[in-house]
N, C-alpha and C positions, 0 to 999 in steps of 0.2 A: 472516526475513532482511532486513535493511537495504541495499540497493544507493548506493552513494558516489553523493553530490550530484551528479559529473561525468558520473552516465548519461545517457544522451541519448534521447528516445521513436522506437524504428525506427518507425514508425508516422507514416502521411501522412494529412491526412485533408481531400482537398478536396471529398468529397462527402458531407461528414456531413451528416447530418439533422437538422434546429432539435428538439430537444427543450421539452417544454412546462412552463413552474413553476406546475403545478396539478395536484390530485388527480386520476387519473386511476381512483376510483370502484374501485379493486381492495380489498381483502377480509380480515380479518386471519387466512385461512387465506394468504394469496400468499406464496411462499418468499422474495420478494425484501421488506427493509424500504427506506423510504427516510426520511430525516429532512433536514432542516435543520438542524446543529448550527453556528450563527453565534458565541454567546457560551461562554468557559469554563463558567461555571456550567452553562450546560444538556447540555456535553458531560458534565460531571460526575456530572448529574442524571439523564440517559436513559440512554447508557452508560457509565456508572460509569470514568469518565478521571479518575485517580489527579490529586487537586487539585497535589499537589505538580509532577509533571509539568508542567504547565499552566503553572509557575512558574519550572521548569527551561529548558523548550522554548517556542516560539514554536508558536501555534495553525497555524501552516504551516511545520509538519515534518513526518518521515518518522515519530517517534516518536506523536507524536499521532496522527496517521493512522492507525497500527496498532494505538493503542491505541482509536481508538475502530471500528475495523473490529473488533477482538476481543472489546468491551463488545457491539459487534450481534449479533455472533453467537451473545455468552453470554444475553444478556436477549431472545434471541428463538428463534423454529422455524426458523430460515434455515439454511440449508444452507450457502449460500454470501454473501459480502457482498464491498463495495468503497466506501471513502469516498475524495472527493474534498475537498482541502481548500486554498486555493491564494486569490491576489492575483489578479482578475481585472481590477482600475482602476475607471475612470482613474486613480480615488486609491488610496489605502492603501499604498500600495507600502514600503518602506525599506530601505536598504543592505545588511539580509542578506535582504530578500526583498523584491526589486523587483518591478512589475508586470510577470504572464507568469508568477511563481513556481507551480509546484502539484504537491502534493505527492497521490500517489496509496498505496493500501492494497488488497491483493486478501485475504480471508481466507474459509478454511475449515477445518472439525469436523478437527479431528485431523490438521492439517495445520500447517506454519510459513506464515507471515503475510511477504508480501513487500510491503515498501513502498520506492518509489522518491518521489525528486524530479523533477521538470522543467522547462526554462524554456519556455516558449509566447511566441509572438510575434501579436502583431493585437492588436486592438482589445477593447472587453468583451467584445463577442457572440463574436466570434471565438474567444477564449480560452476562454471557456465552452463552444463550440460545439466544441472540439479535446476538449479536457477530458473534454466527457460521451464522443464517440468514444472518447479513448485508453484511459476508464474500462472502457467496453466491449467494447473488442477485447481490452484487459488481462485481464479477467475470461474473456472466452470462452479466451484462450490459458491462464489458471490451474485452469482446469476440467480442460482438456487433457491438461494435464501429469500 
């Protein structure tokens, strides 16, 4: 399911937790995978995001998002996944995806794949630091459900 760009995250997060960008030494039995997928090609290359797509949509969409939340799940043992994909600045920004754009993906085995958009306000850390919370509370709520 695709939620309209006009969703808004209910979700507040002024005590998120810094998250760290470094392996943190887990295992390739761990149910969770995590990647950096920065460039189309590598989205292409690890989970298999249909090139054309890539072509169609902006790397900060709801469509990408889910497609490459769908590619994790197919090319791995994970049960469940979430990709974060999104403008965090100071640069990069543009007209249809300013900075603060981020587009989130919750997916699981035999289930539909909900990706939403959102806009975020702060700074880079901030953004980032909303981000990995909303990614997380997102997922604990798609587990739920």
């Amino acid at each position: 399911m695709i939620v309209p760009a006009t969703y808004r995250s209910p979700f507040s997060f002024p005590n998120a937790r810094k998250l760290q960008d470094e392996d943190d030494g887990g295992t390739e039995d761990d149910p969770v995978i995590a990647e950096h997928l920065y460039s189309h090609d590598a989205q292409v290359e690890m989970v298999g995001v249909a090139r054309a797509l890539g072509q169609r949509h902006d790397a900060v969409s709801v469509e990408v998002a889910a497609a490459m939340a769908e590619g994790g799940i197919r090319f791995s043992r994970a049960g469940y996944g979430v990709v974060v994909t999104g403008v965090a600045g100071p640069e990069g920004g543009t007209a249809a995806n300013p900075v603060g754009t981020v587009c989130f993906a919750w997916v699981a085995r035999r289930r539909e794949t909900l990706s939403v958009r959102v806009h975020v306000d702060g700074d880079r850390h901030g953004i980032r630091e909303q981000s990995a919370a909303h990614a997380l509370a997102g997922l604990l709520d798609f587990i739920r459900a």
